[in-house]
C-alpha positions as CSV (number, residue, x, y, z in Angstrom):
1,X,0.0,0.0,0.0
2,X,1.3,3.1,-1.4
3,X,1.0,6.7,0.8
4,X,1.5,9.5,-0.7
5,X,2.3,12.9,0.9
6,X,0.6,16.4,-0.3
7,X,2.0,19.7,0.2
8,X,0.0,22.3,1.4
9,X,0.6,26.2,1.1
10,X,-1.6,28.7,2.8
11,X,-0.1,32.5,1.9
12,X,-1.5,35.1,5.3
13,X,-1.3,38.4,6.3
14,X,-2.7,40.2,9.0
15,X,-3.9,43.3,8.4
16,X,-4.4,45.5,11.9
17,X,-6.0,48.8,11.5
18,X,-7.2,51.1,14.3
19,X,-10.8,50.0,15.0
20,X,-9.9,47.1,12.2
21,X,-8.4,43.3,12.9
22,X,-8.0,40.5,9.8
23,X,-5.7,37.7,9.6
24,X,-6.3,36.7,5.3
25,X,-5.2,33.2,4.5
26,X,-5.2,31.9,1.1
27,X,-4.7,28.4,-0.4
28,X,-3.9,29.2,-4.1
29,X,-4.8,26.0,-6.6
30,X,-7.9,25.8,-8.9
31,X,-11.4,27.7,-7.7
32,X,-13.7,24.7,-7.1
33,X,-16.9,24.6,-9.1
34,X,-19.0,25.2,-6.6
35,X,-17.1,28.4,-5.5
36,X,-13.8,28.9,-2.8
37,X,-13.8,26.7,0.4
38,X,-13.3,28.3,3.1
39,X,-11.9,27.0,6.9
40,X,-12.4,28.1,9.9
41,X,-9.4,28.4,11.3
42,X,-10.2,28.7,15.8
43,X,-8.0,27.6,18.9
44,X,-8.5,24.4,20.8
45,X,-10.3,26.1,23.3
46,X,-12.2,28.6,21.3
47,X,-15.9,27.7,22.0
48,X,-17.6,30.4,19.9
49,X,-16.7,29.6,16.6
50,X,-19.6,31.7,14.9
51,X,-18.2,34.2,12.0
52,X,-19.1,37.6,13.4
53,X,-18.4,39.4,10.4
54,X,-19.8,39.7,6.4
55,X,-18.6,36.2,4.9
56,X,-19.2,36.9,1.6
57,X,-17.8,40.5,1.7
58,X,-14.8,38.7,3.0
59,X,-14.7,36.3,0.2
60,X,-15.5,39.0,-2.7
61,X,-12.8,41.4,-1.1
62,X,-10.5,38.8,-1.1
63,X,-11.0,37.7,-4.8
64,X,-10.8,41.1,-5.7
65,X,-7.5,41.7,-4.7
66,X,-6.2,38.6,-6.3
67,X,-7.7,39.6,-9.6
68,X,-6.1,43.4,-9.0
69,X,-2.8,41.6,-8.2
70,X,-3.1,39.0,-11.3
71,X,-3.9,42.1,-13.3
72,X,-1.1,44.3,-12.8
73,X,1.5,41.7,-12.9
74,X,0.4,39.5,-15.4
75,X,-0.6,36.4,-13.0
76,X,-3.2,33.6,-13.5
77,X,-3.7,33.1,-9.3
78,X,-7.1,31.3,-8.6
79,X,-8.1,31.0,-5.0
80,X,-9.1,27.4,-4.0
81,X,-9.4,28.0,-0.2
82,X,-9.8,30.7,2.4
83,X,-9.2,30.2,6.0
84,X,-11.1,32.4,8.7
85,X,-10.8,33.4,12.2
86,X,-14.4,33.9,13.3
87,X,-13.4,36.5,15.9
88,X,-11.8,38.4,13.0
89,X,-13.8,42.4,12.4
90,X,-12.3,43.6,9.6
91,X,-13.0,47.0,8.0
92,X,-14.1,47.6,4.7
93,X,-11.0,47.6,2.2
94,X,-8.5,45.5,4.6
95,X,-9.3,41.7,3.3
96,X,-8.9,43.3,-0.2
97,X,-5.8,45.0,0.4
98,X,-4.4,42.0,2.3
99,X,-4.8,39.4,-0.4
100,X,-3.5,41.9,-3.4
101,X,-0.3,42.0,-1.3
102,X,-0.6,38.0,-0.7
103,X,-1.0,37.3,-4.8
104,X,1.6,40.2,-5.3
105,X,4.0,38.2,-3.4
106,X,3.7,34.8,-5.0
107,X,3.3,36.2,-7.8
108,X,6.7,38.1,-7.8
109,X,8.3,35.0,-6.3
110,X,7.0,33.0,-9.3
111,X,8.9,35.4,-11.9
């Protein structure tokens, strides 16, 4: 019986403003059909695990800046996963911002 090992590769950056907090974690790979996975990502001893923020803001922020980062440099980035910390209150603009400096990063590590 043959076991095989995957790799992988999740890309974050938190992104602290004053009355703003975000960690963004991306898996890069290909966007499943169905639309972007996401995980929540909580401690062992975390027992509220309810998002308290705009999901799907998050996620639409998120692919935003990827497709501003893929534009400007010429990249092809897909997101296949998203992690969240459910605690997380980001501010309009920061998720975005986060993951255009995430897909700018890979991206310029891929050139």
């Amino acid at each position: 019986m043959s076991m095989s090992i995957s790799e992988s590769t999740y890309y974050r950056r938190q992104h602290v403003t004053g009355p703003g907090c975000v960690l963004v974690s991306i898996k890069f790979g290909v966007t499943p059909e169905n639309g972007v996975l996401v995980v929540k990502r909580v401690g062992l001893n975390q027992d509220d695990a309810q998002i308290k923020f705009d999901l799907e803001s998050h996620k639409t922020e998120i692919l935003e800046g990827v497709h501003e980062a893929n534009i400007k440099y010429g990249g092809s980035l897909q997101v296949q996963e998203i992690e969240v910390v459910p605690d997380d209150y980001p501010k309009e603009g920061q998720a975005r911002y986060a993951a255009y400096q995430i897909a700018k990063h890979v991206l310029d590590k891929n050139i």
